[in-house]
C-alpha positions in Angstrom: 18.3 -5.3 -7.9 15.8 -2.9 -9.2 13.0 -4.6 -10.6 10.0 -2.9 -13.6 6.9 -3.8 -14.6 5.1 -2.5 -17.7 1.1 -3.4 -17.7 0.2 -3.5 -21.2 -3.2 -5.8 -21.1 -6.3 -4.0 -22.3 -4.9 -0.4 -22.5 -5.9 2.3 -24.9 -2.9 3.8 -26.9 -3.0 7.7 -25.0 -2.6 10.2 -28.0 0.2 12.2 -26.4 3.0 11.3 -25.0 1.8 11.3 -20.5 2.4 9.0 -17.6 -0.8 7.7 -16.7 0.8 6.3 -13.5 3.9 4.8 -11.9 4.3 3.0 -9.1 7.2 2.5 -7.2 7.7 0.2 -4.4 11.4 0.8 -2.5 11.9 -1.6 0.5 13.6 -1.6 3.6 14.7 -3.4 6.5 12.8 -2.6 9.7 14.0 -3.2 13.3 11.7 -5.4 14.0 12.0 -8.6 12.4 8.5 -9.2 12.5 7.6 -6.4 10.4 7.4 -6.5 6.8 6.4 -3.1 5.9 6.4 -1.9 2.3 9.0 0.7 3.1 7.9 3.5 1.0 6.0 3.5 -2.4 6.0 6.6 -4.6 3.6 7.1 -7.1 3.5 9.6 -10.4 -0.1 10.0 -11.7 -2.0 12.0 -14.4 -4.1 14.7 -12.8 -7.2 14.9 -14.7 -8.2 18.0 -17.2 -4.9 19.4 -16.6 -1.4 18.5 -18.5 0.2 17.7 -15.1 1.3 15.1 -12.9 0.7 14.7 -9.2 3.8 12.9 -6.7 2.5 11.0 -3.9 4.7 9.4 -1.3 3.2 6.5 1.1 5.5 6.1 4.0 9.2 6.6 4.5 11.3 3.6 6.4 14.4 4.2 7.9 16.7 6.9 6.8 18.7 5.3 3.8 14.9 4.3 2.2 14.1 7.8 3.1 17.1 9.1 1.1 16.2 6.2 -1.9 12.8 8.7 -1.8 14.8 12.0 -2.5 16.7 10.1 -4.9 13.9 8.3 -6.9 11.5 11.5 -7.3 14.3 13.9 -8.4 15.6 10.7 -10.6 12.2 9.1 -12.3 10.1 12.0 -11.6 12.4 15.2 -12.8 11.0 17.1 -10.1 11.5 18.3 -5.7 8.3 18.3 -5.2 6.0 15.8 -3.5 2.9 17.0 -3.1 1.2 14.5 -0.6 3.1 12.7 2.0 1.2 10.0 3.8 2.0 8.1 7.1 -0.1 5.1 6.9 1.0 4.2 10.2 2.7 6.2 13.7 5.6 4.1 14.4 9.4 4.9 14.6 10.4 3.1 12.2 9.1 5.4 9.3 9.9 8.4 11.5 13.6 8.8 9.7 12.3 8.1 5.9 9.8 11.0 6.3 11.7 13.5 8.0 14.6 12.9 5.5 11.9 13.5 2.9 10.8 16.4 4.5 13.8 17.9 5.1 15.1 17.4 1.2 12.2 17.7 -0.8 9.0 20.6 -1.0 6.4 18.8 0.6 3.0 20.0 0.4 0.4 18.2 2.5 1.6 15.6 5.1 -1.3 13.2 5.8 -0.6 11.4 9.7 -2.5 10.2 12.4 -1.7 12.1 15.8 -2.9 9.4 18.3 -2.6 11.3 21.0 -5.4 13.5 20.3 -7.4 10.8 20.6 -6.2 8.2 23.2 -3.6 10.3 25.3 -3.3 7.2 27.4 -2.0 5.1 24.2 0.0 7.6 22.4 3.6 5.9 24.0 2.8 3.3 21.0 3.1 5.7 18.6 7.0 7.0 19.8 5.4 10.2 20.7 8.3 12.0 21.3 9.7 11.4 17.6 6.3 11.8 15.8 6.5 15.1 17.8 9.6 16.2 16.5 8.3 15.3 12.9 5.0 17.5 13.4 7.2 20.6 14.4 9.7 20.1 11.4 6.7 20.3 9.0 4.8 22.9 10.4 8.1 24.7 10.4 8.3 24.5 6.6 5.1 25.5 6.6 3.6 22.1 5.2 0.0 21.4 5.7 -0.8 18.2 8.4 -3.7 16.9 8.4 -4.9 13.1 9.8 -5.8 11.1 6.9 -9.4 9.5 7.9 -12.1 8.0 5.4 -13.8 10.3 3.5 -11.0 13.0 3.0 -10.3 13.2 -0.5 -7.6 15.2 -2.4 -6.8 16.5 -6.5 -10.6 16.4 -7.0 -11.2 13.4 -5.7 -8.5 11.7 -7.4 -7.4 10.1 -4.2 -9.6 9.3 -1.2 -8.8 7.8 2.1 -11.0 4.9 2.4 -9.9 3.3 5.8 -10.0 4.1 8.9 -13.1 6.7 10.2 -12.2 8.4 12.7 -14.2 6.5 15.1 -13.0 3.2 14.0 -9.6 4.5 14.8 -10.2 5.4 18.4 -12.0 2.2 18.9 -8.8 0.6 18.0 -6.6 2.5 20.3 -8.8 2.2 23.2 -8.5 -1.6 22.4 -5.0 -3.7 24.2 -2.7 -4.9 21.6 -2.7 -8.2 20.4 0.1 -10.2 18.7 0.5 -10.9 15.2 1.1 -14.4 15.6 -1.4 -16.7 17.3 -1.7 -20.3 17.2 -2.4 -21.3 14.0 -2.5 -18.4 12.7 1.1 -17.9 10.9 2.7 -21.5 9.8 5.9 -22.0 8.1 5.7 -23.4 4.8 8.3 -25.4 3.1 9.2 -25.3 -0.3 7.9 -27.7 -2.0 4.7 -27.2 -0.3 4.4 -24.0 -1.0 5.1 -24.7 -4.6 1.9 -27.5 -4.1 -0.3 -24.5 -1.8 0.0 -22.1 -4.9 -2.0 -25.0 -7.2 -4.9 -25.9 -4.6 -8.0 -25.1 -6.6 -9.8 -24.6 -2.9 -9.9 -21.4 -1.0 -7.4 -21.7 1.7 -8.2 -18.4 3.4 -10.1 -17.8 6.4 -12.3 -14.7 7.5 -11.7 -15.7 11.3 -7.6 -14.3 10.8 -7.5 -10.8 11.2 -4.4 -8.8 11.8 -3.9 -6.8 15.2 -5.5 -4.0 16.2 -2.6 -1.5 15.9 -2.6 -3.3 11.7 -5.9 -2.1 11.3 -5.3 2.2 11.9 -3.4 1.8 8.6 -4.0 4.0 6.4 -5.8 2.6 3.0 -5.7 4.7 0.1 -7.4 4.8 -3.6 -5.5 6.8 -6.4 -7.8 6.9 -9.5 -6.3 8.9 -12.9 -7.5 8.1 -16.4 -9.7 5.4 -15.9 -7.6 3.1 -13.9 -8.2 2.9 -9.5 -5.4 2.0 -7.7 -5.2 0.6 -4.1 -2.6 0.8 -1.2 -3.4 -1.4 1.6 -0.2 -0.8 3.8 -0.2 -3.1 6.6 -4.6 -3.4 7.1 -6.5 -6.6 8.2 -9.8 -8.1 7.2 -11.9 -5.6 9.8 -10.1 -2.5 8.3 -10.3 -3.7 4.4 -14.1 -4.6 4.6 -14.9 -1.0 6.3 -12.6 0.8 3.1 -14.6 -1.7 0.6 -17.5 -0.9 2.3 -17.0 2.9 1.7 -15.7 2.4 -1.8 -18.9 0.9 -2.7 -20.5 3.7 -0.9 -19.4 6.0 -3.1 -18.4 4.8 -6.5 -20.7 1.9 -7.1 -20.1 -2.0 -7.1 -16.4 -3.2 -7.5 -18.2 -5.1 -10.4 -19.1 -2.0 -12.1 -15.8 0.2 -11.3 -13.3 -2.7 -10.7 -9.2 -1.9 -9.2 -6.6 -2.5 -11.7 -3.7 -2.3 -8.9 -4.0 -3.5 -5.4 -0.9 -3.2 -3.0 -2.0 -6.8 -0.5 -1.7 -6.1 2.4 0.2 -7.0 5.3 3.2 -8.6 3.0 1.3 -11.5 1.9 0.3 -12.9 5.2 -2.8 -15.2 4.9 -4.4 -12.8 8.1 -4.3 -9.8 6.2 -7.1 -11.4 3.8 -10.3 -13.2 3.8 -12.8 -14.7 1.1 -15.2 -12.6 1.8 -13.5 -9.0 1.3 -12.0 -10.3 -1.7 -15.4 -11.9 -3.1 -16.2 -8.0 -2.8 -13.1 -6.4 -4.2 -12.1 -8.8 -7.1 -15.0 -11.0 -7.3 -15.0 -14.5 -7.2 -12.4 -17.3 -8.0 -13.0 -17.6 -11.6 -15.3 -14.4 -11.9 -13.1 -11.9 -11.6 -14.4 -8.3 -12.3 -11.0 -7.5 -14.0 -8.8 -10.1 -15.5 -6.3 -8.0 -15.9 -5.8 -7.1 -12.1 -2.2 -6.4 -11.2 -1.5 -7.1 -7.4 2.2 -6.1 -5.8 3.3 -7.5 -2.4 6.1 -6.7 -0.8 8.0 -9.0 0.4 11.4 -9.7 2.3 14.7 -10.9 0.1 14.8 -14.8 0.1 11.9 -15.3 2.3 10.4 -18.8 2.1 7.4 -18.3 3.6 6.5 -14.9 2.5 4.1 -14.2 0.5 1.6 -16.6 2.0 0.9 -19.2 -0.9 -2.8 -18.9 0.1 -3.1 -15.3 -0.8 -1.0 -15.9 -3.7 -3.8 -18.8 -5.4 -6.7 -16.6 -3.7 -5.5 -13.6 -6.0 -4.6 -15.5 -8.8 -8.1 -17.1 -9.0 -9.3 -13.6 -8.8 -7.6 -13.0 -12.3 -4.5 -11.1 -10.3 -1.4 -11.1 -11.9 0.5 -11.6 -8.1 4.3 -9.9 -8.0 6.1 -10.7 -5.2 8.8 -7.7 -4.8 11.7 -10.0 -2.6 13.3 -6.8 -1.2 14.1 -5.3 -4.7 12.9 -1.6 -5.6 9.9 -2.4 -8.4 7.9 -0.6 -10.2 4.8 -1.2 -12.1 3.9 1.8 -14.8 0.9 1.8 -17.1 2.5 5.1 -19.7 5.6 5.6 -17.7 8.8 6.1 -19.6 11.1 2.7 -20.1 13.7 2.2 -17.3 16.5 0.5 -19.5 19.0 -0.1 -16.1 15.8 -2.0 -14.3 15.5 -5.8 -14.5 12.3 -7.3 -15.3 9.8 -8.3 -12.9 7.8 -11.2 -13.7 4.4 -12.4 -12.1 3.9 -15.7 -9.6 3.0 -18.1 -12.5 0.6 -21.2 -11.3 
């Protein structure tokens, strides 16, 4: 099922007919049951002071979501060319998605961490051998690679990489891997608890859950186009969202001042991937929010029961996030995109 959102709350009517953004979230199913990855998102943006869009891909899944992405740009984006391609994380399971979307479409800039110049020792984690092979095919079409670390910044600063430093990153590699799932820290909810969860006026979150290390090298990014700041979280944990607020702050003022209107949460709506604190920061406090109108995507599995968390559902909510769960449908979410009349409607978590 292929799922739309149009954001209409507290939008100025745009004069001539432009996308201000789209984005598109298109699932897949990893080989590892454990991981609920967002498959691939592709976003269409304004690019400011000219009468042109920019195409920016976030990861690539297996091979079918990575022919989905050849299909979807050509499709909703009349256009072959992508012109930034980021790896928010090494592992094989994107290595197929982006090498189909390399093969098939003009790619400009691939952004993608290359662990083994910087922890030779752990670079078996990263499948060298494939993300090898998917270097040499894009230096072969002659497409720009560079490692995507916080502070690089592309279309004139329309998007930056907020999370992780370089430094931060090594840390991480040098550290031993740790499991998702520790006591206490995942729990299966039922139903109609999780229907009860959702309603708990309380925060439910802790700042003590933090995802793994290897979580934390994803890659966070901001896309900002006419007014509106975007944010894809991928897979991070407390540590690495606090260090991308942290920088955000750092450089564009208090989240009270220049607040998100879209934020990808992390980690598929596991409670670990968030804590009170960093979201204090980033949305503001339950019942304060900085912007009401706050649109917050997760992607989910089809039919899960458990995911999203129901914690992270309230703690956005009370943050004045309208919370969409995807289920393991393609979505999109478009603020001036043109109407997708084949596209089901996709409606927020309501209380």
């Amino acid at each position: 099922m292929l799922a739309w959102v149009r954001h209409r709350a507290g939008l100025r009517e745009k004069t001539r007919e432009c996308v201000v953004y789209e984005v598109d979230f298109l699932p897949f199913r990893s080989r590892s049951a454990d991981d609920i990855s967002a498959g691939a998102i592709t976003v269409r943006f304004t690019l400011e002071g000219e009468d042109a869009d920019a195409v920016v891909v976030i990861d690539g899944g297996d091979a079918r979501t990575g022919d989905a992405i050849v299909d979807h740009v050509r499709t909703y984006y009349d256009s072959d060319l992508v012109d930034l391609l980021i790896a928010t994380r090494t592992t094989a399971d994107e290595f197929a998605g982006l090498t189909e979307v390399i093969d098939r479409l003009e790619v400009r800039e691939l952004l993608i961490h290359q662990p083994a110049s910087h922890a030779p020792a752990r670079s078996e984690a990263a499948d060298q051998p494939g993300l090898d092979k998917l270097l040499s095919l894009a230096r072969d079409k002659g497409i720009r690679v560079t490692e995507p670390f916080t502070g690089l910044f592309r279309f004139d600063g329309q998007l930056a990489i907020l999370s992780p430093s370089q430094t931060y990153y090594e840390q991480l590699l040098r550290e031993p891997d740790g499991p998702l799932d520790g006591p206490g820290v995942r729990r299966r909810v039922g139903g109609a608890l999780r229907r009860r969860l959702v309603r708990l006026p309380i925060e439910t979150l802790s700042d003590d859950a933090d995802a793994g290390s290897g979580d934390n090298t994803s890659v966070i990014t901001l896309i900002q186009t006419s007014g509106h700041r975007l944010l894809f979280t991928s897979a991070a944990g407390i540590s690495a969202l606090q260090d991308a607020a942290d920088f955000y702050e750092s450089w564009y003022g208090d989240f009270a001042a220049t607040p998100l209107d879209f934020l990808q949460a992390p980690h598929g709506g596991r409670p670990e991937g968030l804590g009170p604190s960093v979201l204090n920061q980033v949305l503001g406090r339950p019942g304060a929010p900085y912007n009401d109108s706050c649109v917050a995507f997760i992607s989910t599995p089809p039919r899960s029961e458990d995911l999203p968390s129901p914690q992270v559902v309230a703690a956005l909510r009370r943050r004045g996030c309208a919370v969409t769960a995807t289920a393991g449908r393609a979505s999109c979410h478009s603020v001036g995109g043109p109407p997708r009349p084949k596209w089901a409607s996709l409606t927020p978590i309501e209380p």
